[in-house]
SEMARTOR-546649 format. One line per 8 residues: number of its first residue (from 0); their letters; for each residue x, y, z of C-alpha. Coordinates in Angstrom, 1 decimal, padded with zeros to 4 digits. Each point is the difference from the previous one (the first is absolute). Layout:
BEGIN
NUM	a	X,Y,Z ~ ... .
This chain:
BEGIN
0	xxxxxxxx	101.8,-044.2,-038.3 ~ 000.8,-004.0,000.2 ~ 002.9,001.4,002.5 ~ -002.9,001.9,002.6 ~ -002.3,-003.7,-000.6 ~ 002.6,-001.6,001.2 ~ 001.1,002.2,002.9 ~ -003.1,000.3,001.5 .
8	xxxxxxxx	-001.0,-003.7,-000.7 ~ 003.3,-001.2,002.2 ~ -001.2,000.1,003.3 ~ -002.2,-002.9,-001.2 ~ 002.5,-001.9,-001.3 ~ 001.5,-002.1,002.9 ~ -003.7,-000.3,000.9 ~ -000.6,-001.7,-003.4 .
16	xxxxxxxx	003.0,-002.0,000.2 ~ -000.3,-001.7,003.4 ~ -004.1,-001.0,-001.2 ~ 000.8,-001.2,-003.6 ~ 003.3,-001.4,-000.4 ~ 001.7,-002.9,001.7 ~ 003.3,000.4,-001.3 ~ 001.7,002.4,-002.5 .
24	xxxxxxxx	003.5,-001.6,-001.7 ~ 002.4,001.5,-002.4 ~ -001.2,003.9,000.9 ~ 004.1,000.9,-000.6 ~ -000.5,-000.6,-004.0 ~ -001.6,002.6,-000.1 ~ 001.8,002.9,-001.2 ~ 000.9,003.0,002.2 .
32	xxxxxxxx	-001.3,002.4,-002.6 ~ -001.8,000.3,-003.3 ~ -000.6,-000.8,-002.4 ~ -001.6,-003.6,-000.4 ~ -002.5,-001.9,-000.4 ~ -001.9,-002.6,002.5 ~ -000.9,-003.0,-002.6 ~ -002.7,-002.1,002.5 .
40	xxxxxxxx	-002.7,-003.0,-000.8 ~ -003.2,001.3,001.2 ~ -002.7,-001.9,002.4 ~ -001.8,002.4,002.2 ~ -001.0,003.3,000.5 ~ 002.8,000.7,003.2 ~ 003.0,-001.2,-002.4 ~ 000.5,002.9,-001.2 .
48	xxxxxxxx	-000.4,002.4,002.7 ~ 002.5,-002.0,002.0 ~ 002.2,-000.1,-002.5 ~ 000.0,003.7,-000.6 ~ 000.4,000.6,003.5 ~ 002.6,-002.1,001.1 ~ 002.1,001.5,-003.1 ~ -000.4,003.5,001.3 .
56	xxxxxxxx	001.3,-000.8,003.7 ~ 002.8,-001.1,-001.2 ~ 001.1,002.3,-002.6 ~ -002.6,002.9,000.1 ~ -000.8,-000.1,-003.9 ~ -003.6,000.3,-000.8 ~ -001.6,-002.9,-001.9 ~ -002.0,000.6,-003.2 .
64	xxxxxxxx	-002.7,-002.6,-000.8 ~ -001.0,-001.0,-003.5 ~ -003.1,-000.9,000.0 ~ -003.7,000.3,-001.5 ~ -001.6,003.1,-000.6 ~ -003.2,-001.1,001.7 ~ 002.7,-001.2,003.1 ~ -001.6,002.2,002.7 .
72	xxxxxxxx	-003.5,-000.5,-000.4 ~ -000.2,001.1,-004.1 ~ 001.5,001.9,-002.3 ~ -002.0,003.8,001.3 ~ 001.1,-000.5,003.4 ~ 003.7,-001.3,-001.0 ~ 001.1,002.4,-002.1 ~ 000.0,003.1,001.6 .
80	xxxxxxxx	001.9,-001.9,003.0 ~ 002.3,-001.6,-001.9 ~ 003.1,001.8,001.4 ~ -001.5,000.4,003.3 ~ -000.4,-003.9,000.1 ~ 004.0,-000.3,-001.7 ~ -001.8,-002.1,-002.9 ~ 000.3,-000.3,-003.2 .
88	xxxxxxxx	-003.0,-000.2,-002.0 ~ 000.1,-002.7,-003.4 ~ -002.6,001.1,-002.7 ~ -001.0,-002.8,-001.9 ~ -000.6,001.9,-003.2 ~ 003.6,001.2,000.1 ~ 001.7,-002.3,002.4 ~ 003.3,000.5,-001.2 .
96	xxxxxxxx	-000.3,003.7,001.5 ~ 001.0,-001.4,003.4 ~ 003.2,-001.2,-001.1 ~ 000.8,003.3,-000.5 ~ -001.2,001.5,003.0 ~ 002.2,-002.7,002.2 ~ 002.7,001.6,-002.0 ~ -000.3,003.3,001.5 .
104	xxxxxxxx	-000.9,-001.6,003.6 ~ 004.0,-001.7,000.3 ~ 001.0,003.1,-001.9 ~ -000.4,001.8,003.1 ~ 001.7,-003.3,002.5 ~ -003.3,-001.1,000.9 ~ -001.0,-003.6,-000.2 ~ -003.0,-002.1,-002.0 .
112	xxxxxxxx	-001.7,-002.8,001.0 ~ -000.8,-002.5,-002.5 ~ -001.9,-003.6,000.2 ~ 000.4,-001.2,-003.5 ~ -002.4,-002.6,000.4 ~ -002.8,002.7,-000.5 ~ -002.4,-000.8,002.6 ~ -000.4,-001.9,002.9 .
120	xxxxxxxx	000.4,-003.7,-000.2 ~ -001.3,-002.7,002.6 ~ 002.1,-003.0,-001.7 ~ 002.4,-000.4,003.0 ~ 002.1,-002.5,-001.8 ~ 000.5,002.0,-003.7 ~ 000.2,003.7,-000.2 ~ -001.8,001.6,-003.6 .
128	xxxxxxxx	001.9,000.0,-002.7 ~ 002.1,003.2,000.2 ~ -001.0,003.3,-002.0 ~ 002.7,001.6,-002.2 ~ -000.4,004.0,001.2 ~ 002.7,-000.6,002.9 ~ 002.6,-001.1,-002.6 ~ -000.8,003.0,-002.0 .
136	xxxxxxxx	000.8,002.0,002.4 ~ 003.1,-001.7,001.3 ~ 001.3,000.3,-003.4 ~ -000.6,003.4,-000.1 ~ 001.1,001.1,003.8 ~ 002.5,-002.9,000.6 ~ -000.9,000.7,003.6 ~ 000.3,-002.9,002.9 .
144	xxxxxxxx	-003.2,-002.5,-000.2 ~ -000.7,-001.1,004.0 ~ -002.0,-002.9,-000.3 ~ -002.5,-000.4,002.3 ~ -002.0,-003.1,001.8 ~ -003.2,000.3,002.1 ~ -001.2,-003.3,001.9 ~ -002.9,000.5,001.5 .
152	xxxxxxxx	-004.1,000.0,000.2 ~ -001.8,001.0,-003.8 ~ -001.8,003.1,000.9 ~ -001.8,001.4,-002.6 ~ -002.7,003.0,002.5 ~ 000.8,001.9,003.4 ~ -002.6,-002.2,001.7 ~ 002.7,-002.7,-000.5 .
160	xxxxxxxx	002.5,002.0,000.9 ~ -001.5,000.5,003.7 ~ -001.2,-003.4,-000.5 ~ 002.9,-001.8,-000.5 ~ 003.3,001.7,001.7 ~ -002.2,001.6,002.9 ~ -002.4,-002.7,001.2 ~ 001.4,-003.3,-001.2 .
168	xxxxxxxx	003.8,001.4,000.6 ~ 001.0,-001.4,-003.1 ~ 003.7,001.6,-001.1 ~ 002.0,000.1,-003.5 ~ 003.1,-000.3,-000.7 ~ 002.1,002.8,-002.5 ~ 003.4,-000.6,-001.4 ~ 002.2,001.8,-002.2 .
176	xxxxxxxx	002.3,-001.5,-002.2 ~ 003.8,001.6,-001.9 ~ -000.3,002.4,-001.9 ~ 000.2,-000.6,-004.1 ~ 001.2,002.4,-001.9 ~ -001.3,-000.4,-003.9 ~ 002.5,002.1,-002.2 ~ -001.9,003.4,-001.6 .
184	xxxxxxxx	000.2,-000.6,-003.9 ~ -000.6,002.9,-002.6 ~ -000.6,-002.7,-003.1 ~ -003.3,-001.8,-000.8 ~ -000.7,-003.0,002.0 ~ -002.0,-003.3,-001.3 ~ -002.9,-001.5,001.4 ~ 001.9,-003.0,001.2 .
192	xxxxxxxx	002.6,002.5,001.5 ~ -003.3,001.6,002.6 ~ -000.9,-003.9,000.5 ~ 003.6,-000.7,001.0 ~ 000.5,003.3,002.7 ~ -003.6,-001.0,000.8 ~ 000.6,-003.3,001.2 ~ 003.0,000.6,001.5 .
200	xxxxxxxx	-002.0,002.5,002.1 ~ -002.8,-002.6,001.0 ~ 002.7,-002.7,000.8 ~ 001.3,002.1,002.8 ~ -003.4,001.0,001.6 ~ -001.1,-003.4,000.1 ~ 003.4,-001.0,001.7 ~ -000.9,002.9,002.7 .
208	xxxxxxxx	-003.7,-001.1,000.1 ~ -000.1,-003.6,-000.1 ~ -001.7,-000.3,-003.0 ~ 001.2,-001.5,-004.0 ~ 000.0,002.2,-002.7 ~ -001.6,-000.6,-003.4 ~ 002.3,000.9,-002.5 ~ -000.5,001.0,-003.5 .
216	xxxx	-000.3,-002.0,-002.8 ~ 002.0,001.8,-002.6 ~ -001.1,-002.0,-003.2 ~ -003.2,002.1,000.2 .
């Protein structure tokens, strides 16, 4: 189903483009095919949408979102169009669950996107410090990490959305960074281990997005 979304969603892509992005740089790290995952730091609404869609002209892999359950307008609505919508849905009482169900997404050469940071973040000097699920499942996969940088206006409703890349003309700016591959390990990792594969994550998307990353303090 993600496939047909995104088929009958790319007439509108060049559309999309030529309103909300000013420039696009690095679009030839991403890979060809699946699997992988799209690591980015997250400021508005558009980010990933743009994202998503300028992965699939290039390569025609659908994009899977992680996100909340209550993502499209609650948890009752969400749900049953979770695969319709290519997203994937993280129960709080059992958030470890999602992990599992990326798994089975780049099982099948598809591709996640990830912003580790959690939620959006209007600091445009410092991303959030950098959630640990991404490592977990680069440790588990050992698929190629594309980090991901969005430059643009925070957007947090569709009013904005209109507002601020239709009638002010305001643009972004999207870059993709190399490829990292983390190396898959079968044996039990240590906290500081996550914090490490974490960080080096959240170095690289602020290098693509402008931005410092906190890092970890390991003593904790």
């Amino acid at each position: 189903m993600p496939r047909t979304l995104y088929s009958l969603l790319r007439p509108l892509f060049s559309i999309t483009r030529t309103l909300f992005l000013r420039s696009v740089e690095g679009i030839e790290n991403i890979p060809k095919q699946g699997p992988f995952i799209l690591a980015g730091n997250h400021v508005s609404i558009p980010d990933q949408w743009l994202m998503a869609m300028l992965s699939y002209t290039h390569n025609g892999v659908p994009v899977w979102f992680v996100a909340r359950d209550d993502y499209w307008w609650g948890p009752w609505w969400t749900k049953p169009l979770r695969n319709k919508l290519a997203t994937l849905l993280i129960d709080w009482r059992t958030p470890s669950n999602i992990l599992r169900e990326a798994e089975e997404v780049l099982r099948q050469n598809q591709a996640i996107a990830i912003y580790p940071e959690g939620t959006r973040n209007s600091d445009s000097r410092a991303l959030a410090l950098g959630k640990t699920g991404i490592a977990r499942l680069a440790l588990t996969t050992g698929v190629p990490i594309i980090p991901v940088g969005y430059e643009g206006p925070m957007i947090t409703n569709v009013w904005e959305v209109f507002h601020e890349f239709v009638f002010k003309r305001n643009t972004a700016t999207l870059r993709f960074g190399k490829p990292l591959t983390i190396e898959a390990r079968q044996e039990p990792v240590t906290r500081e281990d996550l914090y490490k594969i974490t960080d080096r994550i959240m170095i690289e998307i602020g290098n693509v997005s402008g931005k410092r990353a906190r890092l970890h303090d390991f003593a904790t």
